[in-house]
C-alpha positions in Angstrom: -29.3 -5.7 45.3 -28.9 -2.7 43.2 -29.5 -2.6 39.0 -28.1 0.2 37.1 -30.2 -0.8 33.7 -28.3 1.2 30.8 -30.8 1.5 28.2 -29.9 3.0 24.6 -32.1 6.0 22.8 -33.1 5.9 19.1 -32.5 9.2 18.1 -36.1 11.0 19.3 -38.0 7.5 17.6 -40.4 5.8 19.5 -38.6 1.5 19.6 -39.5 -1.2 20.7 -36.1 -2.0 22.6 -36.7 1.5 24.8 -40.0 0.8 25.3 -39.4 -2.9 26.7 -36.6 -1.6 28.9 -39.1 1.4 30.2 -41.6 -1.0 30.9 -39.1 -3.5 32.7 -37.7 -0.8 34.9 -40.8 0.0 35.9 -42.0 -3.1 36.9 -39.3 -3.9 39.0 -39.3 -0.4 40.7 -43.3 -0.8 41.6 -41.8 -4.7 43.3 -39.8 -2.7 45.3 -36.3 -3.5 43.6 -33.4 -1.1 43.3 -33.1 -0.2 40.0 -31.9 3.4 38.4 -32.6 3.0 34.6 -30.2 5.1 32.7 -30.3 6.4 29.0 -27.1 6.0 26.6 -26.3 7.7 23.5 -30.1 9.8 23.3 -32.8 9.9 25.4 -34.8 7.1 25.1 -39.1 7.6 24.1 -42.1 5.8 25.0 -45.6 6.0 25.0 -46.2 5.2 29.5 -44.3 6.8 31.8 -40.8 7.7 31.1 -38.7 6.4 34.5 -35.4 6.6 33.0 -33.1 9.5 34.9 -32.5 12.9 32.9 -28.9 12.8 32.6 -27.7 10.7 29.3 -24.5 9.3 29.4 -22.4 8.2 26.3 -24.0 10.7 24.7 -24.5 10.8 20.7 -23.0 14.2 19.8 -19.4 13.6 21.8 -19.7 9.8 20.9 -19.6 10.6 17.1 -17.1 13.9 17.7 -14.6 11.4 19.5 -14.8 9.1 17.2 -14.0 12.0 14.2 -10.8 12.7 16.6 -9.3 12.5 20.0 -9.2 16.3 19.9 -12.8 16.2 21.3 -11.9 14.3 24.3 -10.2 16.8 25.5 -13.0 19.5 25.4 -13.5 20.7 29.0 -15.9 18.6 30.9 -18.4 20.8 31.0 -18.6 21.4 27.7 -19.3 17.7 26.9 -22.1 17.8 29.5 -23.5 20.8 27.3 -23.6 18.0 24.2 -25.4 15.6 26.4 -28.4 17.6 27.0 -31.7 16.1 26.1 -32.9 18.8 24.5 -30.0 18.9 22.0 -29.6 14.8 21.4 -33.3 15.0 20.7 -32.8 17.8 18.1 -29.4 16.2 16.2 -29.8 12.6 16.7 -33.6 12.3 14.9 -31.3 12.7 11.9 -28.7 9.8 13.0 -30.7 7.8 10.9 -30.0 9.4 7.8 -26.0 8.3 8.5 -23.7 6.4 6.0 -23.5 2.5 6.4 -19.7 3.0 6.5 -19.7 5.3 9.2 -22.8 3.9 11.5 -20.4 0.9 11.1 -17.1 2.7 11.8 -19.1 4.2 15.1 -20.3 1.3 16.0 -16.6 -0.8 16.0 -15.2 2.4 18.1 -18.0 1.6 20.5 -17.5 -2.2 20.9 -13.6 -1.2 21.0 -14.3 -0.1 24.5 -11.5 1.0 26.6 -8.9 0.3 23.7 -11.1 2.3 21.4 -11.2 6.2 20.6 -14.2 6.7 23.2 -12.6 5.4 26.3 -13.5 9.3 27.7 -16.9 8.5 27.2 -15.9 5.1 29.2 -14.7 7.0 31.8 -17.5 9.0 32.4 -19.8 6.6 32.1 -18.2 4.3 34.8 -18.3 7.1 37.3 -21.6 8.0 36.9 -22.7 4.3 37.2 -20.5 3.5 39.9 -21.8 6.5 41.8 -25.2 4.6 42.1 -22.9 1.7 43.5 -25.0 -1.0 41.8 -24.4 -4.3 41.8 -25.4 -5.3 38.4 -25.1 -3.3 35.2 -27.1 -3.9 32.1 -25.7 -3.2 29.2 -28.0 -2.3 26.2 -27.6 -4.8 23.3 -24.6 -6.4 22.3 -23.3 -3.0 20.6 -22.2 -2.0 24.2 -20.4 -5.9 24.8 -17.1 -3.7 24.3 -17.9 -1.6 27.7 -18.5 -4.8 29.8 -14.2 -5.8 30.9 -13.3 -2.4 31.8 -17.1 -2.0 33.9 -16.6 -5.4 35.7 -12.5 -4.3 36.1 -13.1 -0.8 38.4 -17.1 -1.3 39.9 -16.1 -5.4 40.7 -19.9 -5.5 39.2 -22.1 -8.6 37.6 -22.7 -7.5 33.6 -25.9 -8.3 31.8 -26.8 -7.3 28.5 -30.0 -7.8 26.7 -30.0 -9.5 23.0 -32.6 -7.4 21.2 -32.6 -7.4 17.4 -29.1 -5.9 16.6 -29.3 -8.1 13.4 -31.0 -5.8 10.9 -28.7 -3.5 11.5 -25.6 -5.6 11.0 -27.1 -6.8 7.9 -27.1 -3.3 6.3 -23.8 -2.6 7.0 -21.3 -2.6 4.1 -19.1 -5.8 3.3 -15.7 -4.5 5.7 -17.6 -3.0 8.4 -20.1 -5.8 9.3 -17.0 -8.4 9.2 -15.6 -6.0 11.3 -18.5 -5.7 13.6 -19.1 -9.2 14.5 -15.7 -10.0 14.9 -15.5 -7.3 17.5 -18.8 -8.9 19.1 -17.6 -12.3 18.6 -14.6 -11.1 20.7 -15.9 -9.1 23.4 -19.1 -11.0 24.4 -16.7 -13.3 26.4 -16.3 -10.0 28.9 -20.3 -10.3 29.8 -21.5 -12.6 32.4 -24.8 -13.2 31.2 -27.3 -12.6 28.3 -31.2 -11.8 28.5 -32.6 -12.8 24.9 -36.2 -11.3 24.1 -37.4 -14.2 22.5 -36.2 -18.0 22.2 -35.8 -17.6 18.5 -33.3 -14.7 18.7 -31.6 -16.3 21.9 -30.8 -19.3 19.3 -29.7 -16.4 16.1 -27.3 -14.8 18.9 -25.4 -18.2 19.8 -24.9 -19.0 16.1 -24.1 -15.8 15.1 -22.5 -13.7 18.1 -20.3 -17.5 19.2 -22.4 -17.1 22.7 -22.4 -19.8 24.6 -26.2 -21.2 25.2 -26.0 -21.5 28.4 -25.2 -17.8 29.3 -28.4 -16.8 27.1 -31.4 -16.7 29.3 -34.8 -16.5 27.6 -37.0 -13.8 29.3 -40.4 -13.4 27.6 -41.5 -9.6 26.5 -44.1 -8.2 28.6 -46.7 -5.7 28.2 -48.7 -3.3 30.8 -52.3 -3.4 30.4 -53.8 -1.9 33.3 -54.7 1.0 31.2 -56.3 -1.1 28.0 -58.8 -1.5 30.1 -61.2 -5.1 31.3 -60.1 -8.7 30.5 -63.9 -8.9 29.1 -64.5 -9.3 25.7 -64.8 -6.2 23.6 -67.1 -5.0 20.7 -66.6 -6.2 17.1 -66.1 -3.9 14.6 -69.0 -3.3 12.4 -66.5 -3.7 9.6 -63.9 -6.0 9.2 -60.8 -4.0 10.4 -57.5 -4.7 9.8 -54.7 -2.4 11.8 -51.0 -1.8 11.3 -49.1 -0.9 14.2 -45.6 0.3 13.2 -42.9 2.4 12.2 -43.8 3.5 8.3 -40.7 1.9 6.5 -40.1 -1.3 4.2 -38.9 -3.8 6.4 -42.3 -3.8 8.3 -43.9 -4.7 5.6 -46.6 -1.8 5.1 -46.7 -2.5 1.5 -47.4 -5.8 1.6 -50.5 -5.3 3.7 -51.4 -2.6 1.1 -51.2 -5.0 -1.4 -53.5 -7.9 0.3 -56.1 -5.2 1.4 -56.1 -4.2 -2.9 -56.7 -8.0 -3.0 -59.5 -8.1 -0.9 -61.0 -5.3 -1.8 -60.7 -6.6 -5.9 -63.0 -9.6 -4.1 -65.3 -7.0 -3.3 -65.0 -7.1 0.4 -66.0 -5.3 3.0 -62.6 -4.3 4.6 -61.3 -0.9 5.8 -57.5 -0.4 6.9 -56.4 1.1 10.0 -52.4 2.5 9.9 -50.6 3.9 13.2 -47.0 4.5 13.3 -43.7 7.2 13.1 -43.2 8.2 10.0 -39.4 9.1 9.6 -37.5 11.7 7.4 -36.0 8.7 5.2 -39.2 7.1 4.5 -41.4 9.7 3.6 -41.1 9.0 -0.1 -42.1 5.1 0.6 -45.2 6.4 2.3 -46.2 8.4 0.1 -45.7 6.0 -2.9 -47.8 3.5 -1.1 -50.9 6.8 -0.3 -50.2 7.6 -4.0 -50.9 3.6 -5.1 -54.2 3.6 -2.8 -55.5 7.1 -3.5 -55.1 5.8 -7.6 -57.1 2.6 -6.6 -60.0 4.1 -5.0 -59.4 3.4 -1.4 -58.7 6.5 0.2 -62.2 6.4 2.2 -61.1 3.1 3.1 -57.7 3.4 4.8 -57.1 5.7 7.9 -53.4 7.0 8.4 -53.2 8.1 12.4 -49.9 9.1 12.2 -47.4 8.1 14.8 -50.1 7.8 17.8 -49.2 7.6 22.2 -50.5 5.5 24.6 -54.3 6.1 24.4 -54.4 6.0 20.6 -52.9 3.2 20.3 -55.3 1.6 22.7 -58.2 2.9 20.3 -56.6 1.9 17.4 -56.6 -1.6 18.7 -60.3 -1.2 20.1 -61.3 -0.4 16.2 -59.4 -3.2 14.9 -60.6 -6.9 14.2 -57.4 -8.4 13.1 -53.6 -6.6 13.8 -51.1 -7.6 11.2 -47.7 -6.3 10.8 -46.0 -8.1 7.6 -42.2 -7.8 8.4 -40.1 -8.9 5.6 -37.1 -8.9 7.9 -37.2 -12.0 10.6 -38.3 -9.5 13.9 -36.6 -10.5 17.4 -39.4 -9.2 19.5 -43.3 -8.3 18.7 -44.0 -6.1 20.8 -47.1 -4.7 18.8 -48.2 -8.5 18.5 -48.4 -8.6 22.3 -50.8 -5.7 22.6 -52.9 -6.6 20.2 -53.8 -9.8 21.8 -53.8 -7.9 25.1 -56.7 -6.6 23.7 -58.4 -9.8 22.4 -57.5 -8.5 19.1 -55.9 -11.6 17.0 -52.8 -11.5 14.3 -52.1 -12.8 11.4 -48.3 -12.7 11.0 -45.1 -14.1 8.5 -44.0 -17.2 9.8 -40.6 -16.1 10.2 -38.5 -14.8 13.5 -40.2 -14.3 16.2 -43.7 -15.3 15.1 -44.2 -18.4 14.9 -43.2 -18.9 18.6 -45.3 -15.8 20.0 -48.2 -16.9 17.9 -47.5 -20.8 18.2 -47.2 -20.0 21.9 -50.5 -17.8 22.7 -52.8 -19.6 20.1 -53.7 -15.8 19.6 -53.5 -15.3 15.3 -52.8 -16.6 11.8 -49.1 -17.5 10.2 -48.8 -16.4 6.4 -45.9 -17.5 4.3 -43.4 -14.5 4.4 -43.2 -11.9 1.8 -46.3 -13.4 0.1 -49.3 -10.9 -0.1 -51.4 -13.8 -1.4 -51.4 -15.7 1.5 -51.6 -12.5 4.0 -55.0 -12.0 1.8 -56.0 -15.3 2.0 -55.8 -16.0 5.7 -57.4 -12.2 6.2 -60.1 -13.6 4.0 -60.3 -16.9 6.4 -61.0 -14.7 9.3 -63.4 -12.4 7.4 -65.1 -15.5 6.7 -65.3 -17.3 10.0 -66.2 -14.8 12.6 -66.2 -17.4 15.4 -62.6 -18.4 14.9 -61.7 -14.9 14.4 -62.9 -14.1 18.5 -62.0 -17.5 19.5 -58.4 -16.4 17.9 -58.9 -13.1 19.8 -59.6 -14.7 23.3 -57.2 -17.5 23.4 -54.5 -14.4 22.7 -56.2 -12.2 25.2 -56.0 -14.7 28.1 -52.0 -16.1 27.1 -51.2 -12.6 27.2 -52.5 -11.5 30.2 -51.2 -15.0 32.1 -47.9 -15.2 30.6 -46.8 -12.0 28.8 -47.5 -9.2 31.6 -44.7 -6.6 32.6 -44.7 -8.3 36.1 -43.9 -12.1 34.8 -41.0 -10.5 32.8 -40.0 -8.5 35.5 -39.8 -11.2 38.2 -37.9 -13.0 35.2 -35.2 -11.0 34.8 -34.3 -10.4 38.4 -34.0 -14.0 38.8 -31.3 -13.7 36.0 -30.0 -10.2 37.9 -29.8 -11.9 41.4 -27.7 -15.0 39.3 -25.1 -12.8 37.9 -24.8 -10.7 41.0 -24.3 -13.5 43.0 -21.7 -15.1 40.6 -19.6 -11.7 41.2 -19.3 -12.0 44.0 -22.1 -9.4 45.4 -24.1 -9.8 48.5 -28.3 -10.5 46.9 -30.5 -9.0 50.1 
């Protein structure tokens, strides 16, 4: 059986949906399965190996040109490869970010159009480049791309899969007309995909109320992590000082300030606490950051709180290895976790709001703390807890360590997913070797 896994770039930003879709791909490639993992829109960035092909298809710059007018799509062919080349996606899309509500959500409706839509070029394209692989199954990104899935299945007589994967906080930002307009294009199309991997059983449940998917075509696959390189299962060194980390992109709906706030509030206590902060730092939030270094710096706590920046593979594993407790207050309800996974791959336990995905992965691994959401208070008091209890806080730290490592890894999720591959493959019609 053959996978072409279509997996969407974030404009030059390190995500956690790109890096779950790298680390899938890989893990099935290393089991021996088929799989060509292709990059819509930008190219995608993680921090292990990149395995996805160079070529990017659907690319950004003729995406948002087509959508402006159907003048573009007739630009000679080779032109439109010129505006799909990684060097130049990277360079314009790291500002995509900075785009209108109104017209992220106009761009967005021409997208889930799909072959009625302004882009059905890009359509075009895309479909012979993917059916050139001759794959079987094709995975569709997130339920943005649900508009692609009738003509796909119509000319490569393919199985379509997509991947729910947190598309809700950015639907929620959109402007009154274009997020009516949005799900009721979802809504629609999600009827053409044959199946639906959800990242966690809590957003599997968010996508059937609010996308009108069936249940029963959503098929819970857990995340997984790769920790061959964070080194031995043993347990690790505790900090001399009680270290909290933050492992995330610096903007307000993870939740940075809150943290902030409950370390002022254990530090007013007089503790002994020091502040560890890894993550991108993007154009648009620049002036959050540095109101929150501004509010510290004032409070006396520069020498206590180290800013990494936006760290790769190796250090985030030290990050973690300095850290006694990970906590990454979201104030939005998070699909996946990703960061939550890693820390306890490295017997380093959370302390997370009880909203989204939390409660499960924590509920799940026995590996942190819940806090009630949005409420520094309570983030300071159950930091305090652990400060106080040093047993519980490595008994915490193993239990997440060992659930993580049995249930969590990059293999389980990939034999998990080809089970759901093989299904829809089969179900097309397609012959599963």
């Amino acid at each position: 059986m053959r996978l072409a896994y279509l997996t969407a770039g974030a404009g030059g930003m390190l995500c956690g949906s790109c890096m779950r879709d790298n680390t899938l791909a890989a893990a099935l490639i290393r089991q021996g399965r088929k799989v060509v993992l292709v990059p819509v829109f930008t190219p995608i960035r993680t921090d292990e190996r990149d395995v996805s092909q160079s070529r990017v298809l659907y690319g950004g710059i003729n995406v948002y040109l087509q959508n402006k007018s159907p003048l573009f799509g007739r630009v000679p062919a080779f032109l439109r490869r010129m505006l799909d080349a990684p060097s130049l996606l990277r360079s314009v899309m790291r500002w995509a970010g900075e785009t209108s509500g109104a017209v992220a959500g106009d761009l967005t409706a021409a997208v889930l159009e799909g072959e009625r839509g302004p882009l059905s070029v890009e359509l075009d394209e895309l479909i012979e480049a993917v059916g050139a692989f001759e794959p079987d199954v094709v995975h569709l990104p997130d339920v943005f791309f649900v508009g692609l899935a009738r003509e796909i299945k119509r000319r490569l007589g393919v199985g379509v899969v997509c991947t729910l994967t947190g598309e809700d906080i950015f639907i929620d930002k959109l402007p009154a007309a274009q997020r009516a307009r949005v799900l009721d294009l979802i809504r629609a199309r999600q009827r053409d995909v044959d199946a639906f991997i959800a990242v966690t059983r809590y957003y599997g449940d968010y996508a059937s109320r609010e996308f009108a998917i069936d249940a029963a075509r959503i098929h819970p696959v857990p995340l997984g992590v790769h920790t061959d390189d964070f080194g031995p299962e043993a347990p690790r060194p505790r900090p001399a000082t009680f270290t909290v980390g933050y492992l995330a992109r610096i903007c307000p709906e993870k939740g940075l300030h809150l943290l902030i706030d409950a370390f002022s509030r254990l530090r007013a206590e007089g503790r002994d606490v020091r502040l560890l902060i890894g993550g991108y730092l993007g154009r648009p939030e620049r002036s959050y950051f540095d109101n929150l270094r501004n509010t510290w710096r004032r409070a006396g706590h520069e020498d206590r709180i180290d800013y990494r920046g936006e760290v790769d593979r190796a250090g985030k594993a030290d990050l973690l290895r300095a850290c006694t407790v990970l906590s990454v207050p979201t104030i939005y309800r998070e699909a996946k976790g990703l960061s939550v996974l890693e820390a306890m791959a490295q017997g380093v336990p959370v302390v997370q709001p009880a909203h989204g995905s939390f409660p499960e992965l924590v509920g799940d691994t026995g590996g942190g703390l819940l806090f009630a959401p949005h409420d520094s208070g309570d983030l300071a008091a159950k930091l305090a807890n652990l400060m106080d209890a040093p047993e519980e806080t490595e008994r915490l730290g193993k239990a997440g360590r060992e659930a993580v490592r049995s249930r969590y890894s990059d293999t389980i999720m990939a034999q998990s997913a080809w089970r759901v591959f093989e299904q829809c493959a089969r179900a097309a019609g397609r012959i599963v070797d």
